[in-house]
Residue, then its C-alpha position, 0 to 999 in steps of 0.5 A: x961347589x954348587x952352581x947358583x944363577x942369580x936372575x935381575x932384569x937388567x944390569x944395574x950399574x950401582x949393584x956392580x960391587x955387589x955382583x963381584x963381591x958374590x962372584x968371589x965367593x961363589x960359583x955364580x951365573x948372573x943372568x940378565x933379561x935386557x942388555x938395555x933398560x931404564x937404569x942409567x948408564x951402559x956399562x959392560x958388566x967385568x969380572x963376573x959370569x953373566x947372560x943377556x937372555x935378549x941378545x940370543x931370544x926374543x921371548x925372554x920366558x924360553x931364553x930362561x927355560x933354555x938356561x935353567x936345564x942348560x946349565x941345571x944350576x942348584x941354587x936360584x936366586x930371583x927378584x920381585x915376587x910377582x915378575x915373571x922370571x921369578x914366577x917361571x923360575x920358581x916352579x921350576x925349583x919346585x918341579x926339579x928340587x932346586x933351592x930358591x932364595x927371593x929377594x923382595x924389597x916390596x913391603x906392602x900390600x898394593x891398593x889396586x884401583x881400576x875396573x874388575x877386570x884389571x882388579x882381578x888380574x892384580x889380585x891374583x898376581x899379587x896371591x902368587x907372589x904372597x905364595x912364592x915369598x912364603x914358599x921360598x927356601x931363604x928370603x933375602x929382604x932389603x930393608x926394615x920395611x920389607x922383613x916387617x911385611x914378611x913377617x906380617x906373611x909368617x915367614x920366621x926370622x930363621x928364614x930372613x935375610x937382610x941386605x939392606x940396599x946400597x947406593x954409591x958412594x957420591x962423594x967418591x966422584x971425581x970433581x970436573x969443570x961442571x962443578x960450579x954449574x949449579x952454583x951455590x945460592x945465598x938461599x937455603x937450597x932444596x933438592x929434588x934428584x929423581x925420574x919424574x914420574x908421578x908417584x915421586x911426589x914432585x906435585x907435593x914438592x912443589x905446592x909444599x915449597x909455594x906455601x913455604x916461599x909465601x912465608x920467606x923468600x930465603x929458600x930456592x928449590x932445585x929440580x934435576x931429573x926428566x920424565x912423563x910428570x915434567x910437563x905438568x910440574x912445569x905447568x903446576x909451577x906456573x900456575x901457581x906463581x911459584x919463583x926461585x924454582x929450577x928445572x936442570x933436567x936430566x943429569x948423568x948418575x957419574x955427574x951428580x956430585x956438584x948438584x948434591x954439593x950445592x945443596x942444602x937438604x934434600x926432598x923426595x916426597x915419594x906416595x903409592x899411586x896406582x898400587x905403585x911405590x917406592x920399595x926404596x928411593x936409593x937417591x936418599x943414600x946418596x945424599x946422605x954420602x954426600x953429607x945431606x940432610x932429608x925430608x922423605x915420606x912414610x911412602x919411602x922403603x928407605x925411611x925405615x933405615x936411613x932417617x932418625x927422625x930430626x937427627x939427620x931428617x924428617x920423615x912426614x906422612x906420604x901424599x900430604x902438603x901441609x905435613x911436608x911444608x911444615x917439615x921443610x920450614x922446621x928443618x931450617x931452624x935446625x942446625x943443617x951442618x950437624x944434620x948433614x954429619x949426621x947423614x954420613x954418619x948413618x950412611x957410612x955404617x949401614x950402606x956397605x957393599x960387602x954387608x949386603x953382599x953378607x945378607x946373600x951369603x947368609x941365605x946361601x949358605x944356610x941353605x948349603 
């Protein structure tokens, strides 16, 4: 049976039933730079074969060499084009003849901003990773939007994969006595659930929801999440007068069932900053479990899959206020209800574990 390592920066609590439905099919060696990273949660991955490089190197480039000629694995499947670990094991591949699949959810060229300095390093980066997506033997993407860049690239259908990116299903969660903490408003909820970080569009958000609550006072935004854009949210929030507004904070990712539950639509409003964007946004899969509307952005990976627009929701133009104030004052006229079923509907088809799981066995396989 061939051997095959499966590199990932850190453990993803959310790609656990991935991980297992692979072990089952394959001898497989899962390979995680970090034992700790910014995914929530910590839990011990169970029941597959797994390394943390951090816990026996520091140097996480010589902890990868170590494994790759340790164990001499015939298949590897990497990450993120530009990432180090995919750059370093990619030449091996091709140095040793070893098979490489790559698996990208990126789907656009980035706009590199900055001094020419900073420019050149990023455009040399992003030249090797556009070399490896064409150069791998099998590409995994995870989305419309990620096999449209690849065939911007060249790369033929016969060489793409698709596994479209799975979430959790929220709905599952067990109901706790924190189910009435954010309780249901006599006010058409809206929702935004994310880190707060600039590229996330809370800013939009914000100035959209002013400009809607200048026209009706039946609306209530509700904000849950924490990061580095709060403080400025916050000051944005104030400065603009803007009331029935919410800050909850962070929320625990096995404690957001009553957050979605008293929603009405939800908003993530996300925009390419800094040659940064959202590859995906899994927050929208998981309102959509959890029978939500949503208003999401062109600048969203998920947008290509999950939203048909003014069926389950609406798709606006990324990092435009007047665009997304309109969208969130239409979709109020809309039958929410239905929209939300909709949204299930959607989720329950195309967000399936074992259907992603298949995108992988296909690049596999074709390669076996």
């Amino acid at each position: 049976m061939k051997k095959i390592l499966f590199l990932q920066p850190a453990y993803a609590h959310y790609r656990e039933e991935l991980f297992s439905i692979l072990s089952q099919r394959y001898s497989i060696h899962f390979l995680f730079e970090r034992s700790a990273d910014i995914y929530p949660g910590k839990e011990v991955p169970l029941g597959i074969n797994y390394t943390f490089i951090d816990k026996r190197f520091k140097i996480g480039f010589l902890g990868l060499l170590y494994y790759l000629f340790k164990y001499d694995f015939d298949i590897i499947v990497s990450s993120v084009s530009n990432a180090n670990r995919t750059i370093i094991s990619f030449i091996y591949a091709i140095f040793f003849r070893k098979k490489f699949v790559l698996w990208i959810l990126e789907w656009k060229k980035p706009k590199y901003e900055g001094n020419v300095i900073k420019k050149i390093i990023k455009t040399s980066k992003y030249w090797i990773s556009q070399k490896i997506i064409i150069k791998s033997n099998a590409l995994v993407v995870g989305g419309t939007a990620a096999r449209n860049y690849a065939r911007m690239l060249g790369i033929k259908d016969g060489n793409i994969f698709t596994a479209l990116q799975c979430s959790k299903d929220i709905s599952m969660q067990g109901d706790s006595f924190s189910d009435n903490q954010w309780g249901k408003k006599n006010k058409f909820t809206f929702l935004f659930l994310s880190r707060l970080i600039s590229l996330k569009g809370l800013d939009i958000l914000i100035k959209a929801f002013h400009q809607l609550r200048q026209k009706r006072d039946d609306v209530f935004l509700r904000i849950a999440g924490d990061g580095p854009s709060k403080e400025y949210c916050l000051y944005l929030t104030e400065s603009l007068n803007v009331s029935d507004v919410e800050f909850v904070g962070s929320i625990n990712h096995d404690r957001t069932k009553p957050i979605y539950k008293n929603a009405d639509i939800f908003v993530l409003p996300s925009y390419e900053l800094d040659a940064y964007y959202e590859s995906w946004g899994l927050v929208v899969n998981e309102a959509m479990s959890m029978k939500l509307p949503v208003i999401t952005t062109t600048g969203v990976g998920a947008s290509f899959d999950m939203i048909n627009d003014g069926y389950n929701g609406f798709v606006v133009s990324e990092n435009n206020v007047n665009e997304l104030y309109q969208a969130m004052n239409k979709i109020l006229k809309c039958d929410l209800n239905q929209m939300g079923k909709n949204s299930r509907k959607i989720f329950e088809e195309k967000n399936s574990y074992i259907k992603m799981a298949n995108g992988f066995s296909d690049a596999i396989d074709f390669l076996i």
